[in-house]
Backbone bond lengths (Angstrom), bond angles and torsions (degrees), N, CA, C in turn:
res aa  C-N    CA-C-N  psi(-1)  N-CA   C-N-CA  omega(-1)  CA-C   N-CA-C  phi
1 X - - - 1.437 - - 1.525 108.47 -
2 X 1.397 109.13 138.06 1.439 114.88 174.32 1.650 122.83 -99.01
3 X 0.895 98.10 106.58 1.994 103.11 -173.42 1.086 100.24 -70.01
4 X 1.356 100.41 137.64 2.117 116.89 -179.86 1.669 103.39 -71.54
5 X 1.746 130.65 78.93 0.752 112.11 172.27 1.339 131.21 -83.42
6 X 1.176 123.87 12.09 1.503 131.46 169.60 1.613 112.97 -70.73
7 X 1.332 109.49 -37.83 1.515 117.87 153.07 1.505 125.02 -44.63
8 X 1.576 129.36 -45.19 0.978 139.37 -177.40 1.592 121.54 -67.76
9 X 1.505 87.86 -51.10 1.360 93.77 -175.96 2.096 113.34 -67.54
10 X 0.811 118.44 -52.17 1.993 116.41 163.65 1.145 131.86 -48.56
11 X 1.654 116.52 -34.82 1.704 121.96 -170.48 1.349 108.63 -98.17
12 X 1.554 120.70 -36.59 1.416 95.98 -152.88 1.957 102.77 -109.62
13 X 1.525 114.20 118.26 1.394 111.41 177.17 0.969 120.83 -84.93
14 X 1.858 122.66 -18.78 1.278 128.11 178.25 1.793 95.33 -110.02
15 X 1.540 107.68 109.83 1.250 130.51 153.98 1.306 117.06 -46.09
16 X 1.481 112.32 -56.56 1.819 122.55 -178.56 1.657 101.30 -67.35
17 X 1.355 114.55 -42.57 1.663 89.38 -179.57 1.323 121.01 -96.38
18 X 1.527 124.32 -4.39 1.675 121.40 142.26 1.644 103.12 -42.28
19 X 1.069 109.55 -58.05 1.900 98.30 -156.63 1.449 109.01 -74.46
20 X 1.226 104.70 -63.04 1.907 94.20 147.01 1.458 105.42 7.50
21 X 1.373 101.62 -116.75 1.771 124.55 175.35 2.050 108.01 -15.72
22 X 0.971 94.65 -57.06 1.966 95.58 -173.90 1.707 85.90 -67.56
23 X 1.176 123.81 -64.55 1.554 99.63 -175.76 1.101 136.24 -5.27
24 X 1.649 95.13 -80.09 1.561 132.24 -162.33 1.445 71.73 -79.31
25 X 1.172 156.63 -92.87 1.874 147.18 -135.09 1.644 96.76 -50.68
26 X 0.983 113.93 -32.61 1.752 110.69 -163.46 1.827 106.38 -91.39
27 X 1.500 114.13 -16.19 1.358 118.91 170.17 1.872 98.49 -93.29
28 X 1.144 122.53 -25.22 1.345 108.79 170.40 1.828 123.24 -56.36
29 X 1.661 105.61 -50.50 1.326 143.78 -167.23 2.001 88.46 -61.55
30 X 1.054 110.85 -56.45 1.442 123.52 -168.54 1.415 106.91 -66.49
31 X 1.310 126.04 -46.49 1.317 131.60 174.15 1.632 101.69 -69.45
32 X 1.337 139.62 -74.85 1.524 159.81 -138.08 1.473 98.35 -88.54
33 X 1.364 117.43 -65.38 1.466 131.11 -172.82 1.315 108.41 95.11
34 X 1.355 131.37 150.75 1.285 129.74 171.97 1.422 113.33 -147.56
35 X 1.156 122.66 133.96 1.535 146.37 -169.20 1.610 97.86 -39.59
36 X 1.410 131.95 -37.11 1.214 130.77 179.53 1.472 125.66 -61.09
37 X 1.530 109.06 -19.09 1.609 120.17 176.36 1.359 118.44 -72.53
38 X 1.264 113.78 -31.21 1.481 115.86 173.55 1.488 106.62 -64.13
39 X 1.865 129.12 -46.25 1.009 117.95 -173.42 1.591 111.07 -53.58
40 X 1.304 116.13 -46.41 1.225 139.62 -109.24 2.086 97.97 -126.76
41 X 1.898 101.19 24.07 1.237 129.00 -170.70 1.311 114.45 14.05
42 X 1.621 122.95 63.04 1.663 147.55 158.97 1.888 79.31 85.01
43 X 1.240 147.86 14.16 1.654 113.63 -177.22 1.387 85.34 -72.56
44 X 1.875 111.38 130.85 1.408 128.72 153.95 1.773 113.62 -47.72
45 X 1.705 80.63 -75.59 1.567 95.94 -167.74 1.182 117.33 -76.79
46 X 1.898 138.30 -19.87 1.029 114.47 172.58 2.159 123.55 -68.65
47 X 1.866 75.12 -21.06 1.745 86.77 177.71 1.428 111.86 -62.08
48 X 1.661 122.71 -35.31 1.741 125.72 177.18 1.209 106.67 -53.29
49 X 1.627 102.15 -57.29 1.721 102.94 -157.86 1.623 111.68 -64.27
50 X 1.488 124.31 -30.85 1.154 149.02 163.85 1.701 92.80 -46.85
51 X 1.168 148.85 -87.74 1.320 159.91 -153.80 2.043 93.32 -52.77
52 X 1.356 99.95 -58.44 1.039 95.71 -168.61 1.856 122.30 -55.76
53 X 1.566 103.34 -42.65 1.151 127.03 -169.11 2.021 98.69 -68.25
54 X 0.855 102.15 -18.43 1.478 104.65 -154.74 1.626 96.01 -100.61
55 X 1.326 111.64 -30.09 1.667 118.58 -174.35 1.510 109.43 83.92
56 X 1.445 126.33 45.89 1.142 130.90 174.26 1.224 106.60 -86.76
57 X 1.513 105.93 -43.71 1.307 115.34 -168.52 1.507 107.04 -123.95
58 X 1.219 122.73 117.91 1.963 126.82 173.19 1.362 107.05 -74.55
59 X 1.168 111.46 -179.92 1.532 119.94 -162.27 2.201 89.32 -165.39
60 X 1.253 98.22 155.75 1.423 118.89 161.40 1.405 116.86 178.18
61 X 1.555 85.06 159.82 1.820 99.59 -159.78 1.615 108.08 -53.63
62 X 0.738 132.25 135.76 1.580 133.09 164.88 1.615 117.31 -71.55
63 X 1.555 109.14 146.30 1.192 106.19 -163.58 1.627 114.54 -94.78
């Protein structure tokens, strides 16, 4: 799988709370499962960071 890094490199200024987000998305994916793992031959985390980067999936800071 090819990660949209042209996305990466412009949006995100906080590194620690991108990875944050793929964390917690890739312990969701692992617990729940999502239709994208089959494409995406079981990669957990490249499938999160992919979701994230793409805006499939939002994220916010917790309070």
């Amino acid at each position: 799988m090819i990660l949209p890094l042209d996305l990466l490199i412009g949006n995100y200024d906080n590194v620690y709370e991108f990875t944050c987000a793929a964390i917690r998305r890739a312990s969701q994916i692992t617990l729940a499962g999502d239709e994208e793992i089959v494409e995406n031959d079981g990669k957990v985390v490249s499938t999160a960071i992919k979701q994230i980067l793409t805006k499939k999936v939002e994220y916010r800071l917790g309070e």
